[in-house]
C-alpha positions in Angstrom: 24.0 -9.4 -2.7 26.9 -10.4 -0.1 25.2 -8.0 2.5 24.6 -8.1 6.3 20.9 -7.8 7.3 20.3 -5.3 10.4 16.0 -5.9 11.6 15.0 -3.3 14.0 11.1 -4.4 15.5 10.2 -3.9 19.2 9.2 -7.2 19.8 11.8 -9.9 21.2 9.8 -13.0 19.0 9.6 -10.6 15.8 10.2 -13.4 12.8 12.5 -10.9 11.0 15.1 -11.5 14.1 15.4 -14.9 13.0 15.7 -14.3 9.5 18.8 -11.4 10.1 22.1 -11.3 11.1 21.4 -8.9 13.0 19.2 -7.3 15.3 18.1 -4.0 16.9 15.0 -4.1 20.0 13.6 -1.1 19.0 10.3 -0.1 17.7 9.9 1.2 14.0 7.3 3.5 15.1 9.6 5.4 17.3 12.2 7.3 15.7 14.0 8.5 18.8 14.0 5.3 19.8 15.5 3.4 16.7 17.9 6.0 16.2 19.5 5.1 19.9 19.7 1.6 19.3 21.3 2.5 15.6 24.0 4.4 16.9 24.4 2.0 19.7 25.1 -0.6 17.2 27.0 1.5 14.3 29.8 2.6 17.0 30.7 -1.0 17.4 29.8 -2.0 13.3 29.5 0.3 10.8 25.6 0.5 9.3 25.9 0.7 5.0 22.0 1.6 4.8 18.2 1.8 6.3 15.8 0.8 4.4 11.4 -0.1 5.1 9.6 -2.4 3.2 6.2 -2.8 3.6 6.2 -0.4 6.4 4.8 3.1 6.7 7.8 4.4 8.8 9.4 7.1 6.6 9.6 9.5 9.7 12.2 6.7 11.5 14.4 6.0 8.4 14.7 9.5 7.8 16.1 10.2 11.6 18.4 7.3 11.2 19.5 8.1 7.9 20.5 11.4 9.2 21.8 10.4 12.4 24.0 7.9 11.0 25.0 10.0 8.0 23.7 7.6 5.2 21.5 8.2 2.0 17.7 9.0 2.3 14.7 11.3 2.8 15.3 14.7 3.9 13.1 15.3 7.3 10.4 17.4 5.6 10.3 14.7 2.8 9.5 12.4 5.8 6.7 14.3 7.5 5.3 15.0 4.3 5.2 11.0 3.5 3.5 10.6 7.3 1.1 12.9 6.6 -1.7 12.6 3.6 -3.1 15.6 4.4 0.1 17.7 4.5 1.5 16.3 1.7 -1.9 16.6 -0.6 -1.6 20.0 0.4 2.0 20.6 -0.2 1.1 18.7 -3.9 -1.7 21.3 -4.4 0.2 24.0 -3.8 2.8 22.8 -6.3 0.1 22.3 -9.1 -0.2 18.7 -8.7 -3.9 17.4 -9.7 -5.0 16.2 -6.6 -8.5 15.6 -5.1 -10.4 18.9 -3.3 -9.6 17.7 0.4 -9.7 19.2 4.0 -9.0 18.4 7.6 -11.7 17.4 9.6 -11.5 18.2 13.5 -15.1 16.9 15.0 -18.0 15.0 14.1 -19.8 18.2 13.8 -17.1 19.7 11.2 -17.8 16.6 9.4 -21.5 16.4 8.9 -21.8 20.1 7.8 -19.6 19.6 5.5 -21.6 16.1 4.6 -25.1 18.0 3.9 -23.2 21.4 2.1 -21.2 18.9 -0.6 -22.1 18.8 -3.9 -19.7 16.2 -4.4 -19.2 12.2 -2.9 -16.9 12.1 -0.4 -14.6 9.7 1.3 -13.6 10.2 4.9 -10.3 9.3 5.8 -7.7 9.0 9.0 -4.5 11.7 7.5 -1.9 9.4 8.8 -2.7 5.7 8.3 -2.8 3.2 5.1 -4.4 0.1 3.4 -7.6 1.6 3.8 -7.6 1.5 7.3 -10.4 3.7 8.3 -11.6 5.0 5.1 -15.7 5.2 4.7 -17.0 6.7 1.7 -20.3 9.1 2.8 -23.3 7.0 0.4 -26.5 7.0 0.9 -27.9 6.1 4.6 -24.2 6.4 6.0 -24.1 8.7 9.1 -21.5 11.2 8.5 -20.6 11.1 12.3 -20.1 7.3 12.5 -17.5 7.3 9.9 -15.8 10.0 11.7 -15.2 8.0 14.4 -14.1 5.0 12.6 -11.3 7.1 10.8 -10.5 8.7 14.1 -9.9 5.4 15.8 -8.0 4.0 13.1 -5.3 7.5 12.8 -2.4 7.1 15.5 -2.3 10.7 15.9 -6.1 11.4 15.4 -5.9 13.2 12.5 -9.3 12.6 10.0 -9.6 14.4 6.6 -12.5 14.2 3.8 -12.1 14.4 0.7 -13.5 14.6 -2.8 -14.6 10.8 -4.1 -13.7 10.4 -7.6 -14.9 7.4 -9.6 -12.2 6.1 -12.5 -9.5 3.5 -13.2 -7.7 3.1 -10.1 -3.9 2.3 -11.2 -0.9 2.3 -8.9 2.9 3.2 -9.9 6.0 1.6 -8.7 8.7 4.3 -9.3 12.9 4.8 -8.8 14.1 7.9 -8.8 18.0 8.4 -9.1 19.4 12.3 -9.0 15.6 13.1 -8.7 15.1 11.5 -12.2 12.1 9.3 -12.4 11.4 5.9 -13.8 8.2 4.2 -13.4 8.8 0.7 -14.2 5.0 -0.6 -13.7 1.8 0.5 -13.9 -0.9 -2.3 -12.3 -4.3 -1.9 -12.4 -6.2 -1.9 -9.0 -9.6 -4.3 -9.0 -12.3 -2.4 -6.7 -15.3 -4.4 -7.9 -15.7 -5.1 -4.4 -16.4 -1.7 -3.2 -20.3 -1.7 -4.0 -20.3 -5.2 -2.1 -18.3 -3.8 1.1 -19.8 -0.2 1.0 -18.9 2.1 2.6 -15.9 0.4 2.9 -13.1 0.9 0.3 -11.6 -1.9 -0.6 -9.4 -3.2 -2.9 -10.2 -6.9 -4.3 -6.5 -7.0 -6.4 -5.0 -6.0 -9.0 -4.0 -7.1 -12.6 -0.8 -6.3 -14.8 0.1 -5.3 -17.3 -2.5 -1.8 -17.4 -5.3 -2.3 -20.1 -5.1 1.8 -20.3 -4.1 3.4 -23.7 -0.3 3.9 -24.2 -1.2 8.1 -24.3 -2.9 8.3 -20.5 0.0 5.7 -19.2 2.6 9.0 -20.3 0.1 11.4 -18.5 -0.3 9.4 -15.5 3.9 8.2 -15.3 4.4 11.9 -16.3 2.3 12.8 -13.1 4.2 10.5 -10.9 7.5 12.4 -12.1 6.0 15.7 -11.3 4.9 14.8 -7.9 8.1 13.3 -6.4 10.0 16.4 -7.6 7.5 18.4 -6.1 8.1 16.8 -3.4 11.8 17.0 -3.0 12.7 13.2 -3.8 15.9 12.7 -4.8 16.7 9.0 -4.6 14.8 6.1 -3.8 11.6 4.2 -4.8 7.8 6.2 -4.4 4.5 4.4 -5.1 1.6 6.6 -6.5 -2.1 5.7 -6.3 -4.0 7.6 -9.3 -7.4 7.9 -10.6 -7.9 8.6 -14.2 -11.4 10.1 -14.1 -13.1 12.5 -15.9 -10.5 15.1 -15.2 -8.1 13.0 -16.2 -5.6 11.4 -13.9 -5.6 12.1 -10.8 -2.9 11.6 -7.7 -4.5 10.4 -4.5 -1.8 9.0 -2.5 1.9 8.5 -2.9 4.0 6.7 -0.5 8.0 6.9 -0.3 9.2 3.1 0.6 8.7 -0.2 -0.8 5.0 -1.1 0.0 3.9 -4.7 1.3 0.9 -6.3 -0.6 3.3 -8.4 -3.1 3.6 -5.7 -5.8 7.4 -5.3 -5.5 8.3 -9.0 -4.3 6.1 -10.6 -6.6 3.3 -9.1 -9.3 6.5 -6.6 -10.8 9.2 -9.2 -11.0 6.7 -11.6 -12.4 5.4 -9.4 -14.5 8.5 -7.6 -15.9 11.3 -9.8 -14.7 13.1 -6.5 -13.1 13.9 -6.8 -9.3 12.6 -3.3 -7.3 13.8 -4.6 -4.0 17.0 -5.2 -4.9 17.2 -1.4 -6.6 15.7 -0.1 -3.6 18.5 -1.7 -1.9 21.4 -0.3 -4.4 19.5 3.3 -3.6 19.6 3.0 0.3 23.8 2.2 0.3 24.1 4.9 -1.6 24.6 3.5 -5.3 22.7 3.4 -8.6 21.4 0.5 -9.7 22.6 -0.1 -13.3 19.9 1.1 -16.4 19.7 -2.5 -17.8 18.3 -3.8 -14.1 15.2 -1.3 -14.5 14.4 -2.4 -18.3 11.5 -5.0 -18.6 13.2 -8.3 -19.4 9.6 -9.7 -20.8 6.1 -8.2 -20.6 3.4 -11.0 -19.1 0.3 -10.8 -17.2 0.2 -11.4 -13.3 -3.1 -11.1 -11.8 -3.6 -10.7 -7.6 -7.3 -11.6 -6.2 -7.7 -11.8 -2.6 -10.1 -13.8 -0.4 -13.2 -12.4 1.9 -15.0 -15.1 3.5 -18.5 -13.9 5.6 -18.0 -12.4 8.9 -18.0 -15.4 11.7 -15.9 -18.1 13.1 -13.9 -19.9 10.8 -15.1 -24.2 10.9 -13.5 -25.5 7.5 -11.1 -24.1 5.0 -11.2 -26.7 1.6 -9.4 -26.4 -2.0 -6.7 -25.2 -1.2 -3.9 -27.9 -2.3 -5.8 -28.1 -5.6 -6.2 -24.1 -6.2 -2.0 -24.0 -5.4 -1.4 -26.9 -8.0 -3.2 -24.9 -10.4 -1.9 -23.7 -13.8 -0.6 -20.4 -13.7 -0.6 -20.3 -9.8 2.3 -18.8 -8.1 1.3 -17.9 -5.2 -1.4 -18.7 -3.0 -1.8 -18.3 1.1 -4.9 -18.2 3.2 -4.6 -16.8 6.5 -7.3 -18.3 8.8 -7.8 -21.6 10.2 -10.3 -23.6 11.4 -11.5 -21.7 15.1 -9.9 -18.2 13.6 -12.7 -15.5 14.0 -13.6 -13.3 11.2 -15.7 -10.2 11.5 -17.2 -7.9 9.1 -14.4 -5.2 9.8 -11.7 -7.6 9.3 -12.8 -9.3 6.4 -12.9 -5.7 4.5 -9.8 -4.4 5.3 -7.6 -7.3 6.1 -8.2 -9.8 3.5 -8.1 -14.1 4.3 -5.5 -14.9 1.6 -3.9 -14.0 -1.9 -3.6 -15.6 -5.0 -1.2 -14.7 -7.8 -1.6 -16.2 -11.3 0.6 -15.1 -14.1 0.1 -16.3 -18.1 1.0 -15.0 -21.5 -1.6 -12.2 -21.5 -3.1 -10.4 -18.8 -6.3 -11.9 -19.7 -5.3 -15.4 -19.2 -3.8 -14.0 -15.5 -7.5 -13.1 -14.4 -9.2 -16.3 -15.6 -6.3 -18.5 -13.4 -6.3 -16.4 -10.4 -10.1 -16.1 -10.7 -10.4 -19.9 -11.2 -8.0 -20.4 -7.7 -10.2 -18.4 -5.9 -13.4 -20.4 -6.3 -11.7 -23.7 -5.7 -10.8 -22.4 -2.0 -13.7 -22.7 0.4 -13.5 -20.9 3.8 -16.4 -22.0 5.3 -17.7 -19.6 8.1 -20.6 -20.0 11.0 -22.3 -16.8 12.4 -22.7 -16.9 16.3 -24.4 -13.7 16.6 -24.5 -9.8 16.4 -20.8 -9.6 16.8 -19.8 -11.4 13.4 -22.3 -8.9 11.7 -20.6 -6.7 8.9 -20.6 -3.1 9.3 -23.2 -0.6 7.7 
């Protein structure tokens, strides 16, 4: 695109550094501290854009959007973004379908509120992602042990609870120009997992295009569109989680930058041949991408399953030349290596590889990927208590 790349990451041996032209010492989770070292830099060369990609930082590209005087969140956007529980309360307030929710500020709050529900819950830290730290209260779980694990895993120990509600899970990838929306994919999310890792929530994958009727994909991208304006976005890309349920669709989580997880850099363009990142980029300097970018270019199925090997330590990995080589295949990494340590944590939240298959029909997508999978073997050995899973 004939740009510079500026990284920002407070490590020195960050691998972005050696990928930029550019970069700034600072860390992304510290606003003050990023916005120093971008006016530091801007006074010497001048800074087009700030974007985050597979980062949960909207708080520090808001500052140094503002400080620099570039295109971006408003502040209150930002907070809202940082905060779940603010911002499903700000979305409630506007009419938005969300779930019933509230804050949770001890383990005592928690388990009173446990034996009064008439509903499942889902216990949650207000200000993290990727299911970091979310337990869902079934049977035999102890209301104040899940407190705790969503306490440890909020930076700013901030838990909330709220309603469970089973459906389709199906995420949104959305741009929004002059506050005008358009969705330009709709994936379904693959939780078979979650009755094998309760009370863990966790997401196996996900498969494109959505098997839902044409009628609830308008209510749900309809939905999206009515959350980011009332929210206040006015330019840039927001991801919404839904779940069509019994009432319907549902918003449970929307997030204002480019997510990580391989839905914008790979399932969408696969899928739909239209480049998001490349959009998102347009939107951060300030211009609008043209309409013909954001039209499908084809419609083909892409299908993402991920691995989860038992808890232990890792002695042989197999399969996985022949599952790469595989028709279909287009992407596949595993993470671990022979000696790596896997524990029943870990292997819930923070999955040992990805595969992405893509073929003529969404169907054909699930069979490849499915088929990758079993060919790859990570072979683990328990030592003891500590590779245990959780319960």
């Amino acid at each position: 695109m004939g740009l510079r790349v500026l990284v920002s990451d407070g490590a020195p041996d960050a691998p972005g550094f050696r990928l930029a032209d550019a970069g700034l010492l600072a860390s992304t989770g510290d606003p003050e501290a990023t916005v120093e070292a971008a006016r530091a830099y801007a006074a010497r060369t001048p800074v087009h854009g700030v974007l985050a990609v597979a980062a949960d930082v909207p708080q520090t590209v808001a500052a140094v959007s503002q400080a620099l005087g570039l295109p971006g969140l408003s502040l209150q956007m930002a907070h809202l973004a940082a905060d779940r529980l603010a911002m499903m309360d700000h979305l409630a307030a506007g009419g938005v379908p969300v779930p019933w929710h509230a804050a949770v500020a001890s383990r005592s709050v928690l388990e009173t509120l446990a034996r009064r529900a008439d509903r499942p819950l889902v216990v949650k830290p207000a200000d993290a992602r990727c299911a970091r730290g979310v337990v869902r209260l079934v049977r035999g779980v102890d209301p104040g042990w899940a407190y705790e694990v969503a306490f440890a895993e909020s930076p700013r120990g901030s838990v909330m609870v709220e309603e469970f509600i089973p459906g389709s899970w199906v995420r949104t990838e959305t741009v929004v120009v002059h506050g005008r929306t358009t969705t330009l994919a709709l994936s379904d999310c693959h939780y078979e997992p979650c009755d094998r890792f309760a009370p863990f929530v966790v997401e196996g994958g996900s498969e494109l295009p959505s098997r839902l009727p044409p009628a609830v994909l308008d209510r749900i991208t309809g939905l999206v569109a009515e959350a980011a304006r009332t929210l206040g976005v006015q330019r840039g890309t927001v991801q919404g989680d839904l779940v069509v349920g019994p009432r319907g669709p549902v918003l449970v989580d929307m997030i204002a930058h480019l997510p990580g997880g391989y839905l914008c850099t790979h399932e969408i363009p696969l899928s739909t041949g239209i480049n998001i990142v490349a959009a998102a980029i347009h939107l951060a300097l300030g211009e609008e991408p043209e309409a013909a970018a954001l039209r499908p270019r084809w419609t083909g199925g892409v299908a993402r399953r991920h691995f989860f090997p038992s808890p232990g330590t890792v002695v042989a990995v197999r399969g996985i030349a022949e599952a790469a080589t595989g028709e279909g295949v287009a992407l596949l990494e595993v993470g671990v290596v022979p000696g790596a340590r896997v524990s029943g944590m870990m292997s819930r939240i923070r999955p040992a590889g990805v595969v992405i298959a893509v073929g003529d029909t969404r169907e054909q997508a699930v069979a490849r990927a499915e088929a990758a999978v079993a060919r790859v073997r990570i072979v683990t050995q328990t030592a003891g208590p500590a590779d245990a899973p959780f319960h």
